[in-house]
C-alpha positions as CSV (number, residue, x, y, z in Angstrom):
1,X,31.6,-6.2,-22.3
2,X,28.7,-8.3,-22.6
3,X,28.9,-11.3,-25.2
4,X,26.9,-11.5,-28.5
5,X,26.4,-14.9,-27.3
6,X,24.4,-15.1,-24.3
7,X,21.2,-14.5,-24.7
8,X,19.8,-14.1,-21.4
9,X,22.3,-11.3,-21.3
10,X,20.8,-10.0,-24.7
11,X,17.7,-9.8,-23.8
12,X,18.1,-8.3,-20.1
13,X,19.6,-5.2,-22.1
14,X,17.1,-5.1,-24.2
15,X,14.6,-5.2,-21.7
16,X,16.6,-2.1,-19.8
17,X,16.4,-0.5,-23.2
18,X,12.8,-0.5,-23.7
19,X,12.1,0.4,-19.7
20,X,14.4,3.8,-20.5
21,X,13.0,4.5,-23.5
22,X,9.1,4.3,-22.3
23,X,10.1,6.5,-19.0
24,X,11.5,8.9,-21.5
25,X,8.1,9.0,-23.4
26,X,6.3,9.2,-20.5
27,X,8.1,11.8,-18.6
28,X,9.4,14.1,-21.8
29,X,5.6,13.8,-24.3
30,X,3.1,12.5,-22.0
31,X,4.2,14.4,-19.2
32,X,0.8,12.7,-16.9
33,X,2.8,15.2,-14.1
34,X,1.4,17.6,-15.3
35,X,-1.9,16.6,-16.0
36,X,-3.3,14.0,-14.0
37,X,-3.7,14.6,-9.8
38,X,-3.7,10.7,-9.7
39,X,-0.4,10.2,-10.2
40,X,0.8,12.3,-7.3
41,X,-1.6,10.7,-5.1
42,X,-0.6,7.2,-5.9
43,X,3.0,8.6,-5.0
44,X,1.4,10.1,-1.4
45,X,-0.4,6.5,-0.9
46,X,2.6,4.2,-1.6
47,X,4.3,6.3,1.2
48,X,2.1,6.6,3.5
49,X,1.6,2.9,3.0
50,X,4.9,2.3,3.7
51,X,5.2,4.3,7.3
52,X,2.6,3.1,8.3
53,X,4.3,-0.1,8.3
54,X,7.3,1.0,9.9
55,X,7.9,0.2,13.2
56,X,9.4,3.6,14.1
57,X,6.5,5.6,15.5
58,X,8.2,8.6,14.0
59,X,8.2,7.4,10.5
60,X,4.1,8.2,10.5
61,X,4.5,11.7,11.6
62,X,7.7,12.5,9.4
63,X,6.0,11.1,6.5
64,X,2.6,13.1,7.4
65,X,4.6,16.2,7.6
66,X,6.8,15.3,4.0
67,X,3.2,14.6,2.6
68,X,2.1,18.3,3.4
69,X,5.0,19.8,1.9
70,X,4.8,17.5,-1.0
71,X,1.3,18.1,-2.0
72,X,2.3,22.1,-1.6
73,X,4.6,21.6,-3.9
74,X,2.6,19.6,-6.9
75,X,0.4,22.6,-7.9
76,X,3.2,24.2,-9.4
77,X,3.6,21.2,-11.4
78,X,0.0,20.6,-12.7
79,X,-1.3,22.9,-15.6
80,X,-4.3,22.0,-17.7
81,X,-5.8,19.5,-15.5
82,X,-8.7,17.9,-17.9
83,X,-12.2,17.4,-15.9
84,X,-11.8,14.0,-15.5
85,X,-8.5,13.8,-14.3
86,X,-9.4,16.4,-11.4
87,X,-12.6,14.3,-10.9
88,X,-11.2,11.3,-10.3
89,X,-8.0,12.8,-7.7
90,X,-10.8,14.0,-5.8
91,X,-12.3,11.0,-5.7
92,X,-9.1,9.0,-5.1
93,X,-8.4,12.2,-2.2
94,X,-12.0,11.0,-0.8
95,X,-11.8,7.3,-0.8
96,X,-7.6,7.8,1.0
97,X,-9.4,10.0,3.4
98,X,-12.4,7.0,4.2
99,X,-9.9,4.6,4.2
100,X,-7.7,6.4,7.0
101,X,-10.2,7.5,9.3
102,X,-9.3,11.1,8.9
């Protein structure tokens, strides 16, 4: 158990507290997975970012093939996609695309 009396300990929990509490909100009443494209693409970006990185020249076609399958999957996931939000994937879709040469 941690002690009342350290603080640094205090406030780390607190800090844990308010991180699981706003992923809560987020996932459970904002629910931007469902909404906004952007959020999914950022996801797609991070990993491609990351194979291309790696220095196993697998990694790039294993995570070209997972992105496939992953971006399959996310339309069952989206409802009610406002204008903007669809707007500005496509845009983010277009400026990945530019920026990888595809």
């Amino acid at each position: 158990m941690v002690s009342e009396k350290d603080p640094d300990k205090q406030a780390e929990i607190s800090l844990y507290k308010k991180i699981a509490r706003t992923l809560r909100e987020q996932l459970s009443d904002v629910r931007a997975w469902q909404s906004q494209p952007t959020f999914y693409l950022t996801l797609v970006c991070i990993g491609l970012a990351e194979a291309l990185e790696d220095e196993d020249p697998g990694a790039k076609h294993e995570r070209a093939v997972a992105v496939a399958t992953f971006l399959d999957e996310i339309g069952h996931n989206m409802t009610d996609v406002p204008l903007l939000f669809l707007d500005m994937g496509l845009q983010m879709v277009a400026d990945t695309r530019n920026y990888l040469h595809i």
